[in-house]
C-alpha positions as CSV (number, residue, x, y, z in Angstrom):
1,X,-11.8,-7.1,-15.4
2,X,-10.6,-7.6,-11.7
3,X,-9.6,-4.6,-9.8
4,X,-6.2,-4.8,-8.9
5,X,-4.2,-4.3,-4.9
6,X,-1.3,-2.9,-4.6
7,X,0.7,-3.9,-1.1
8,X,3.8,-2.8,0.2
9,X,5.9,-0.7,2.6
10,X,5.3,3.3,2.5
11,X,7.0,4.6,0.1
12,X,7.3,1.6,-2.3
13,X,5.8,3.5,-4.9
14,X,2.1,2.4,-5.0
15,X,0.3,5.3,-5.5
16,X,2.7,6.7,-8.4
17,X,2.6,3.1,-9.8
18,X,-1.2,3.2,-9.2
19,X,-2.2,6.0,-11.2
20,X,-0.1,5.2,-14.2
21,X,-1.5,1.8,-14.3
22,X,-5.0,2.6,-13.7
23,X,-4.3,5.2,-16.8
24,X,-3.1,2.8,-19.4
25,X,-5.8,0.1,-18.8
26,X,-8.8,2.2,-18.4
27,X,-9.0,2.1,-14.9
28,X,-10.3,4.5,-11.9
29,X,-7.0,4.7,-9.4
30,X,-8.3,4.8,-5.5
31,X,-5.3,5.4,-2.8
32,X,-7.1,4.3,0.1
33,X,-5.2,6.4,2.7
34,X,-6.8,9.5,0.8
35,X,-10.4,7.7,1.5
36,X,-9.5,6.8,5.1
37,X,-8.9,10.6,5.5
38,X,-12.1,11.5,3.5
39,X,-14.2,9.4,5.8
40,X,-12.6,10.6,9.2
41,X,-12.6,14.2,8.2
42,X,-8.8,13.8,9.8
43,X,-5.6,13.4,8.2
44,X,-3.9,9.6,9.6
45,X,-1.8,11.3,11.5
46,X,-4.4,13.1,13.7
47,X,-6.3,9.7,13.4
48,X,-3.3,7.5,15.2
49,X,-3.0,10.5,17.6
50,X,-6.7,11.1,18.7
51,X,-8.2,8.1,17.9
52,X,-5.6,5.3,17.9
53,X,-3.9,2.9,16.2
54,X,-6.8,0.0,16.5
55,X,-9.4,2.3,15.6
56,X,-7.4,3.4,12.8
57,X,-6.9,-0.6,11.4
58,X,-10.5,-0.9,11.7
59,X,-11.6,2.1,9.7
60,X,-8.9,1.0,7.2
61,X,-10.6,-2.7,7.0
62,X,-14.3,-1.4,6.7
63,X,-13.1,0.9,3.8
64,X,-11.2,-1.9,2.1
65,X,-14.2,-4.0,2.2
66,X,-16.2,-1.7,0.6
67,X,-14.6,-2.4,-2.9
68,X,-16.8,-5.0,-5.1
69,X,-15.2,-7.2,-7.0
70,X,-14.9,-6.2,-11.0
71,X,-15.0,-2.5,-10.2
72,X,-12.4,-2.1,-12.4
73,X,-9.9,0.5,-9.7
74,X,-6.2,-0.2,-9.1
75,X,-6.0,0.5,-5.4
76,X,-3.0,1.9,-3.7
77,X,-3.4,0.3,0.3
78,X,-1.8,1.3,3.1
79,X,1.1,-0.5,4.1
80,X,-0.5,-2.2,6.9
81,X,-3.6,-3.2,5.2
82,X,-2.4,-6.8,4.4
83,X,-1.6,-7.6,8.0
84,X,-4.7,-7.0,10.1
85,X,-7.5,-8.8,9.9
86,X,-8.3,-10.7,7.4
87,X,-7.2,-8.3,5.1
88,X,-4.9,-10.2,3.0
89,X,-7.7,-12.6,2.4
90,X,-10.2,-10.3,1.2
91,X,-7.7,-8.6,-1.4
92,X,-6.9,-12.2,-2.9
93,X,-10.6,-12.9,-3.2
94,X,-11.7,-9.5,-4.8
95,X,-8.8,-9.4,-7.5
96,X,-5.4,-9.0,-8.1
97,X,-2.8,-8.4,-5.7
98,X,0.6,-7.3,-6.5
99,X,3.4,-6.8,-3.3
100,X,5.9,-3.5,-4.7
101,X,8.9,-5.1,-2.8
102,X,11.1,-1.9,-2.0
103,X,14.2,-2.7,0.3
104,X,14.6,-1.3,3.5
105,X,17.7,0.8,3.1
106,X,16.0,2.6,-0.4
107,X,12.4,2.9,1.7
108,X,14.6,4.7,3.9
109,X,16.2,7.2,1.4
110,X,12.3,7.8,0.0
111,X,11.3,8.6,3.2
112,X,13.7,11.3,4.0
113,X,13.7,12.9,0.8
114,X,10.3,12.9,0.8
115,X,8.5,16.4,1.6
116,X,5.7,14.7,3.4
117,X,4.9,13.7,6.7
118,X,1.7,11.2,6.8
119,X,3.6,7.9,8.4
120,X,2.3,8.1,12.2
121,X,4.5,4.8,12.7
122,X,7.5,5.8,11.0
123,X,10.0,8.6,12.2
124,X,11.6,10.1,9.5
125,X,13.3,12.8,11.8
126,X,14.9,10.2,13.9
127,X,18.3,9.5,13.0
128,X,19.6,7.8,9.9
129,X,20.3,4.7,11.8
130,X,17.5,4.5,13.8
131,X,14.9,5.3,10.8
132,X,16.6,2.1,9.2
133,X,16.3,-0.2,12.2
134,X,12.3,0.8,12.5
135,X,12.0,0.4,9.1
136,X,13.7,-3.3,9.0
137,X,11.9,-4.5,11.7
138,X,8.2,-3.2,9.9
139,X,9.4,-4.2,7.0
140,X,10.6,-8.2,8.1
141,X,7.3,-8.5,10.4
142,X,4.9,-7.6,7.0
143,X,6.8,-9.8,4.7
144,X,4.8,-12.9,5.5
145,X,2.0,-10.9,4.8
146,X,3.4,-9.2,1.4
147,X,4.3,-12.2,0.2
148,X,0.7,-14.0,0.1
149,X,0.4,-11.5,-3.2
150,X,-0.6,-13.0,-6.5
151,X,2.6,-10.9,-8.0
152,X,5.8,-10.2,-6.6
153,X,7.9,-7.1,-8.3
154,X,10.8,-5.0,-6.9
155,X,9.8,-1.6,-6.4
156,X,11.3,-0.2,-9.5
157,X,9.4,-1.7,-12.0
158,X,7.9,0.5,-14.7
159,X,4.2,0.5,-15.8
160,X,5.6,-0.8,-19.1
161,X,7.2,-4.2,-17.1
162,X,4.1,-4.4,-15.0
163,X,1.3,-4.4,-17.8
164,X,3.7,-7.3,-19.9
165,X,3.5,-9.3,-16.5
166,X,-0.3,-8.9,-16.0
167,X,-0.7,-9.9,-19.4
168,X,1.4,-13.0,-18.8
169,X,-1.3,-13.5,-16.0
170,X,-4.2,-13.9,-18.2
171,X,-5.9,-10.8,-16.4
């Protein structure tokens, strides 16, 4: 069985979609910003502030490429995993990729309600406004890169939806 990618903006809901998907098909669920933290012995935050952001991409791509094909994981990546590198490529060759497309204006919402703090690149103490405007622009310049995904679903699909659409798919 091919191990499966989820993609997306932070706080579209991969990891929380991850885990219940990797529990009702037998799967191990990975969320790869936990492993990038494991590996640095940092959390990202420190990572982006003591190491970089470049340093941080590269980490990121060495850890994704260390997933074999057929492991049978459902993978929760960082939102910027599809757009550095060759990224995107590897994820499409190595299974099944499915972009959790969450709007800009909810992704915002998410972000402020949520209690934690582990987006280096986003600002969620900035203003309402301005959180929105960042968010936009991340979210329009990654799009190209989203949308390479074998699957396309809004953000508020169920697991329920998703396993009748990987079915459809011939998994």
């Amino acid at each position: 069985m091919k191990n499966i990618f989820l993609v997306g903006m932070p706080s579209s809901g991969k990891s929380t979609l991850g885990r219940q998907l990797a529990k009702a098909i037998g799967y191990q669920f990975v969320d790869m910003d936990e492993l990038i933290e494991r590996h640095e012995n940092q959390s990202i935050p420190e990572i982006f502030k003591w190491k970089g952001e470049n340093y941080f991409r590269e980490v990121e791509s060495m850890i994704l490429k260390k997933f074999l094909p057929n492991q049978k994981v459902v993978i929760a990546t960082g939102g910027g995993v599809p757009c550095f590198f060759d990224n995107m490529d590897f994820i499409k060759a190595q299974g099944i990729s499915i972009f959790l497309n969450v709007q800009p204006e909810d992704l915002a919402k998410r972000i402020k309600m949520s209690d934690a703090n582990n987006r280096p690149l986003i600002n969620k103490q900035s203003n309402n406004m301005a959180l929105l405007d960042d968010i936009r622009k991340r979210y329009e310049a990654r799009l190209p890169d989203y949308m390479r995904a074998d699957l396309k679903v809004d953000g508020s699909i169920d697991v329920e939806q998703l396993l009748w659409l990987l079915d459809e798919m011939k998994m």
